[in-house]
C-alpha positions as CSV (number, residue, x, y, z in Angstrom):
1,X,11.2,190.7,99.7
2,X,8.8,188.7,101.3
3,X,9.0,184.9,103.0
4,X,6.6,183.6,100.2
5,X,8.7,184.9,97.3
6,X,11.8,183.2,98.8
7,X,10.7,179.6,98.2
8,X,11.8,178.6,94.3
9,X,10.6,176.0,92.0
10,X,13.3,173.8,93.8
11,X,12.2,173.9,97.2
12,X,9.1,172.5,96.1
13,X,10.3,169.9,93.9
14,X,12.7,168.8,96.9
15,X,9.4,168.3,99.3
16,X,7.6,166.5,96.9
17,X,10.1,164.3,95.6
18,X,9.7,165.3,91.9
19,X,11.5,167.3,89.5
20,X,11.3,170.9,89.1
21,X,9.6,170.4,85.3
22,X,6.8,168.1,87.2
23,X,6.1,170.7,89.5
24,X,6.1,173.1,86.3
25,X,3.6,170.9,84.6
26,X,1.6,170.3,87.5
27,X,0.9,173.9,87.9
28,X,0.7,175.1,84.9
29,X,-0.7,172.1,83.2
30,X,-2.0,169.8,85.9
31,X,-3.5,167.5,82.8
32,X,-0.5,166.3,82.4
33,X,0.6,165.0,85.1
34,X,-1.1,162.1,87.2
35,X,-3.6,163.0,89.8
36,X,-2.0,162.0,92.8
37,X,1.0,163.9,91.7
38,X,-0.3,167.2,90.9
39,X,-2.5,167.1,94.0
40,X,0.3,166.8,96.4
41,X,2.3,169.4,94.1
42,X,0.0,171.9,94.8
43,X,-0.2,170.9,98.5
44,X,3.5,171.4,98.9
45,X,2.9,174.5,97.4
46,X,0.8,176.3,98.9
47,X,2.3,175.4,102.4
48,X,5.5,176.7,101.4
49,X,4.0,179.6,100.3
50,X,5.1,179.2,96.9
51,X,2.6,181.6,94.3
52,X,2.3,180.4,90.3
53,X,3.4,183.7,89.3
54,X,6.9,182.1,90.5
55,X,6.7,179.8,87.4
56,X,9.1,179.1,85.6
57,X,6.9,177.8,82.2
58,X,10.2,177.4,80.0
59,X,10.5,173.9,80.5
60,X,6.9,173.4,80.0
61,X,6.9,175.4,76.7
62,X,9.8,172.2,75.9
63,X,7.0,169.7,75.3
64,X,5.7,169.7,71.2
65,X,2.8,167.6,72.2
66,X,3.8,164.9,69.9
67,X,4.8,161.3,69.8
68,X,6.5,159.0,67.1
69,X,5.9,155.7,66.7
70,X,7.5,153.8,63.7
71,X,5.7,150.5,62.3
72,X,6.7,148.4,59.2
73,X,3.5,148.0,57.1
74,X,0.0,149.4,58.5
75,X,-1.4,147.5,55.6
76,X,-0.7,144.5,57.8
77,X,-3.2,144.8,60.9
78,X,-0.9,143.9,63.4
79,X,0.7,147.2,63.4
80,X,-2.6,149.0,62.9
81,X,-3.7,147.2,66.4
82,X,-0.6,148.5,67.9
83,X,-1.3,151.7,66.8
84,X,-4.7,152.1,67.7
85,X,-3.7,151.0,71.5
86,X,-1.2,153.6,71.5
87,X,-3.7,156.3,70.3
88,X,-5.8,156.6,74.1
89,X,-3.7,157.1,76.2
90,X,-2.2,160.2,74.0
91,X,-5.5,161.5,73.6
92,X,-6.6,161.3,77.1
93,X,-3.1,163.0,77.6
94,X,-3.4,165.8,74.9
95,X,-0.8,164.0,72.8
96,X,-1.0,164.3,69.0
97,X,0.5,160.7,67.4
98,X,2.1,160.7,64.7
99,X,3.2,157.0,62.6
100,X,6.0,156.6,60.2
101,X,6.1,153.6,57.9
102,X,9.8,151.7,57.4
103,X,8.9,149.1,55.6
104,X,11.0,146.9,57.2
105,X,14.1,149.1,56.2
106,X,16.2,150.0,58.9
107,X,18.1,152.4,56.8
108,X,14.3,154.7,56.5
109,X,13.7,153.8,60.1
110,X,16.9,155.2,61.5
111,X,16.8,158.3,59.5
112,X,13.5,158.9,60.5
113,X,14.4,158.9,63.9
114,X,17.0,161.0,63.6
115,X,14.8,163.6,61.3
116,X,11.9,163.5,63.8
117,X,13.6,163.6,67.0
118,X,13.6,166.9,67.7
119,X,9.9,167.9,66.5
120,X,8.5,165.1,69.0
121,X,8.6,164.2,72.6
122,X,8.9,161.1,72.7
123,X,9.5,157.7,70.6
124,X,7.9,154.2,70.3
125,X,9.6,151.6,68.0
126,X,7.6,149.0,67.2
127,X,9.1,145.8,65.8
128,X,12.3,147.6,65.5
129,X,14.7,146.2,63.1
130,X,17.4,149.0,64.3
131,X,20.4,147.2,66.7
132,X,20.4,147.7,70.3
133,X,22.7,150.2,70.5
134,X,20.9,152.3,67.6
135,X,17.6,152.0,70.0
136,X,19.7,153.3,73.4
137,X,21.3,156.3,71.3
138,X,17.6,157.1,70.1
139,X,16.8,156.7,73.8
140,X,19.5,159.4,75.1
141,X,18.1,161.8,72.8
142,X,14.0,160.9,73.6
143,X,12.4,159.3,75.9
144,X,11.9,155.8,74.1
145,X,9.8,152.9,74.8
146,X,10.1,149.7,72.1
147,X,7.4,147.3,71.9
148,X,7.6,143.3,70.6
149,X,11.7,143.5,71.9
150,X,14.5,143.6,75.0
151,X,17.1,146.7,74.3
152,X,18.5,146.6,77.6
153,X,18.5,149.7,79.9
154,X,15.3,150.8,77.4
155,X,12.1,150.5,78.3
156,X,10.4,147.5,76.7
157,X,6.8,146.1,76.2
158,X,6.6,142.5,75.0
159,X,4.5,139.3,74.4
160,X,5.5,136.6,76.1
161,X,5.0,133.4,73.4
162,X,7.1,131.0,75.4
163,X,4.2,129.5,77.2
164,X,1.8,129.4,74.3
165,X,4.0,127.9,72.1
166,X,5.0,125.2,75.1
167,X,1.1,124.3,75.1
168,X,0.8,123.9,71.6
169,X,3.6,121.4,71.3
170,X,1.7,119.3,73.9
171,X,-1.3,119.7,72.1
172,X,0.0,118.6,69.1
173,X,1.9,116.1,70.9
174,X,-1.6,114.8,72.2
175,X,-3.1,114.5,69.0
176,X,-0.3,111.7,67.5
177,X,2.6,114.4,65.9
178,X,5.9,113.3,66.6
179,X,7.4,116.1,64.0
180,X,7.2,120.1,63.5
181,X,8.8,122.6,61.0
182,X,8.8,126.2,62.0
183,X,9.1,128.4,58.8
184,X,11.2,131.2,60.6
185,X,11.0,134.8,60.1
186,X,13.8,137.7,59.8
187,X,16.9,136.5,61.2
188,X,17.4,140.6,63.2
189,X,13.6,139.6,64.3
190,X,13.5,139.4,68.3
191,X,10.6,137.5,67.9
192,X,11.6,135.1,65.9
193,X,14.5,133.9,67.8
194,X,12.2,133.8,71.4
195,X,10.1,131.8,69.3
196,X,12.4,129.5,67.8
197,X,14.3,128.7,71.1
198,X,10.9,127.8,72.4
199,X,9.6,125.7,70.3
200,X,13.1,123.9,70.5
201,X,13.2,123.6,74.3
202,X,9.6,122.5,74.2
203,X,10.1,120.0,71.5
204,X,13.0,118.7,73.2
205,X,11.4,118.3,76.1
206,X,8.6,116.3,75.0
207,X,10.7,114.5,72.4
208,X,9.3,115.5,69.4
209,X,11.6,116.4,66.3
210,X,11.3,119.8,65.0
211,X,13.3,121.6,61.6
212,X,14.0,125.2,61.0
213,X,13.3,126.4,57.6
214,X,14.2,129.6,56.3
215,X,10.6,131.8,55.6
216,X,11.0,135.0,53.2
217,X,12.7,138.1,54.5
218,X,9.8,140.5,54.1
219,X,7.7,138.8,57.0
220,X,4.3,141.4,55.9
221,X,4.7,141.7,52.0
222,X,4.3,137.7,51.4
223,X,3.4,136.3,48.2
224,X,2.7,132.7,46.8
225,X,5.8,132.8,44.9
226,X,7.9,134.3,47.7
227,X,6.7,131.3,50.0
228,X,8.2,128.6,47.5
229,X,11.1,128.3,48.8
230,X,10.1,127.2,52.1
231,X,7.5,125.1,50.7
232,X,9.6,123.1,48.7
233,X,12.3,122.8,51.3
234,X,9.0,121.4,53.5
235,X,8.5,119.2,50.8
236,X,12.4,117.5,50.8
237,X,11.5,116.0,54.5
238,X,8.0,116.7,55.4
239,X,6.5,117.0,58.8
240,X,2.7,116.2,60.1
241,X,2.8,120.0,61.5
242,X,4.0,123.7,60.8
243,X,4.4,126.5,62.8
244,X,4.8,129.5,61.0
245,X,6.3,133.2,61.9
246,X,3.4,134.8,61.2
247,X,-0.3,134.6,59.4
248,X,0.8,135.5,56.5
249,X,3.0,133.0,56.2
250,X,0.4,130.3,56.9
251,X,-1.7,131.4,54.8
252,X,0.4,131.2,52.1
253,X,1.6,128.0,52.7
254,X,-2.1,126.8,52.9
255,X,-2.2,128.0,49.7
256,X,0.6,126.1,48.5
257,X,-0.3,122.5,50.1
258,X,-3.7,123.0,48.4
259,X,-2.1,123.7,45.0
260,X,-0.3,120.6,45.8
261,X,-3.5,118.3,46.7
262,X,-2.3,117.9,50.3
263,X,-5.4,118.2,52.8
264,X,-5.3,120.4,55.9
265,X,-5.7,119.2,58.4
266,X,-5.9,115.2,57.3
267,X,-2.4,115.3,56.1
268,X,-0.6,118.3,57.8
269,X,-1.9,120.5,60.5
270,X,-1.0,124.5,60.6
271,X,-0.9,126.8,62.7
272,X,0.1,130.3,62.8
273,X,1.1,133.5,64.7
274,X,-1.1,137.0,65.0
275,X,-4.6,135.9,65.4
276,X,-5.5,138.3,62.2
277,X,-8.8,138.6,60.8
278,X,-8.1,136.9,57.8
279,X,-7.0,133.5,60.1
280,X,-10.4,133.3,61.2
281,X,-12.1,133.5,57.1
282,X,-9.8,131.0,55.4
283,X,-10.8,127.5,54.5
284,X,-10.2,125.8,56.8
285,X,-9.9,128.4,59.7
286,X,-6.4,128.9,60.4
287,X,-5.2,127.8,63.9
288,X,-3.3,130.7,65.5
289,X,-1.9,132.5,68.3
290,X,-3.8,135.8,70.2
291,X,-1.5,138.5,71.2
292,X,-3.0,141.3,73.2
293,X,-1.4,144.2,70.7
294,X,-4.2,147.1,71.8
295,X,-3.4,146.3,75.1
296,X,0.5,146.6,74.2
297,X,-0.1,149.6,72.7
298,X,-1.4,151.3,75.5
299,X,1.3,149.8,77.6
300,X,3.3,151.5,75.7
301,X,2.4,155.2,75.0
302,X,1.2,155.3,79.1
303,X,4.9,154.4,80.1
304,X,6.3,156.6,77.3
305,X,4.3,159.5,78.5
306,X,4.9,158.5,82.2
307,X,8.6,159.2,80.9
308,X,7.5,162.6,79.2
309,X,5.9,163.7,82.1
310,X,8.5,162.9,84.7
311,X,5.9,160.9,86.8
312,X,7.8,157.4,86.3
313,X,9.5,155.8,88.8
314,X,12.6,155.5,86.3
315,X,12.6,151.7,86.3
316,X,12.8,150.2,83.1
317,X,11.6,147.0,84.1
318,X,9.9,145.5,81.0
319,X,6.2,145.2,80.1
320,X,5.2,141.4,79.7
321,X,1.6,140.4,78.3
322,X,1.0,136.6,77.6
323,X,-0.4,135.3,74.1
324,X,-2.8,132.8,73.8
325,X,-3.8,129.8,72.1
326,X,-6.7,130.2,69.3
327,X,-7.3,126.4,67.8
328,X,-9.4,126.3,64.9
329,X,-10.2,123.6,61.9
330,X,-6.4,123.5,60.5
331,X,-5.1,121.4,63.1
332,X,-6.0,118.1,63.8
333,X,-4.8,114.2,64.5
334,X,-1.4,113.1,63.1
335,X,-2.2,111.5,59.8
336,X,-1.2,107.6,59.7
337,X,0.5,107.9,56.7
338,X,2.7,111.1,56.4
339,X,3.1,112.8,53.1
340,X,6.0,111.1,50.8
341,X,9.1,113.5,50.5
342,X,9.5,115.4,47.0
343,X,12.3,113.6,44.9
């Protein structure tokens, strides 16, 4: 047997510093794995002496092509954004992507997990309502990435609202508001709760008041009558501004304050979360927050596939992107004369 047939898969692997399946790939397949990797893959290679007819393409054959990501509602364009970031990378990658709806059921969302595991590569929860330790047994079986949450020891792509929500109470702390209600979302929402303990520490700081109120459960299937609640509980002890979970939220509540004669933004200013089209065509244009979701998206199917590949570093440091502050006609000066309380 000659020298050249001597030197395995391994040896290779072991001078490169990757794993035998990256080598694999890189041979076999050198489109799916980086350029910088399969170039000095093949470098190693061929001074080694190793031949491709050495291949071991099991591994390879492994990979479905596939990707799951999970999303509550494409109806909603929030997750649609998401979705459509997460669709380049795969394509420049020769993934397929599939999309399951939950519907905000993490029953559905955890049995389609568990039936879809083993026909895809790799997953991407986004907006997961699973618990942590749901998400890191999904993990051991996939490679997982989640986006718009922490799972710790899973990799994570998030937005950042902290310091957007920081500059809006100072905005609206600049314009005369010495009060804020938040109409919350989901209590199992990672979001909300980041939010929420912002706006408290910045409302604290700057020594305004700020209430809680408890928003409908279904944070993308909103309607009028769903809102009430919230509404009148604003009403018991009203505030000169409202931050609100999401758009659709505040736009139901805008709604609601015009059913109820009060004047946006003379008498109550409102802002929400999402930046979705629909903010932008109401009357009057509803203040909101920008977060980069395409750009989260591809965040996140790029690490997932780094994972797929075997071309990450393994760190599971998470992805943070910042949101930003879009003001518009719905927020404005603190009225002098706040609205009178409901009896």
């Amino acid at each position: 047997m000659s020298e050249s047939m001597k030197v395995t898969i391994r040896d290779v692997a072991k001078e490169a510093g990757v794993s035998p399946t990256t080598v694999s790939r890189a041979l076999s397949r050198p489109g799916r794995v980086n350029l910088e990797t399969a170039t000095k893959v093949r470098e190693v290679a061929e001074r080694l002496g190793y031949r491709t007819k050495n291949l071991e393409p099991q591994n390879d054959d492994a990979l479905r092509g596939m990707i799951l990501t999970t999303a509550s509602d494409l109806k909603y364009s929030v997750f649609a954004d998401f979705v459509d970031g997460m669709q380049k990378p795969c394509l420049d990658r020769n993934f397929i992507l599939l999309t399951a709806i939950t519907e905000e059921n993490r029953d559905l969302e955890r049995s389609t997990i568990m039936r879809m595991t083993s026909q895809v590569d790799g997953l991407i929860l986004t907006s997961s309502r699973l618990s942590d330790s749901t998400v890191r047994k999904a993990a051991q079986m996939r490679p997982t990435v989640v986006v718009n949450r922490l799972v710790s020891g899973v990799q994570s792509v998030i937005s950042d609202d902290r310091p957007v929500l920081t500059r809006i109470v100072r905005r609206l702390k600049a314009l005369g508001h010495r009060s804020i209600s938040y109409v919350a979302g989901p209590d199992n929402s990672w979001q909300n709760g980041l939010r929420w303990q912002a706006l408290l520490v910045a409302c604290q700081r700057e020594q305004i008041k700020l209430r809680r109120i408890t928003g409908p459960t279904l944070p993308t299937r909103v309607t009028g009558s769903l809102m009430e609640d919230a509404f009148r509980e604003f009403m018991r002890s009203p505030t000169t501004a409202v931050v609100l979970f999401n758009d659709i939220f505040a736009l139901q509540f805008m709604d609601l304050l015009a059913a109820a004669d009060i004047r946006i933004p003379e008498q109550v200013s409102v802002i929400g979360i999402d930046d979705t089209p629909e903010s932008a065509r109401s009357t009057p244009p509803l203040a909101t927050v920008h977060i980069p979701r395409e750009e989260m998206g591809a965040d996140a199917s790029s690490k997932l596939i780094s994972k797929i590949l075997h071309t990450s570093d393994g760190s599971t440091t998470p992805v943070v992107r910042y949101s930003t502050f879009i003001e518009r006609e719905s927020v404005g000066p603190a009225p002098d004369q706040p609205i009178a309380a409901a009896e």
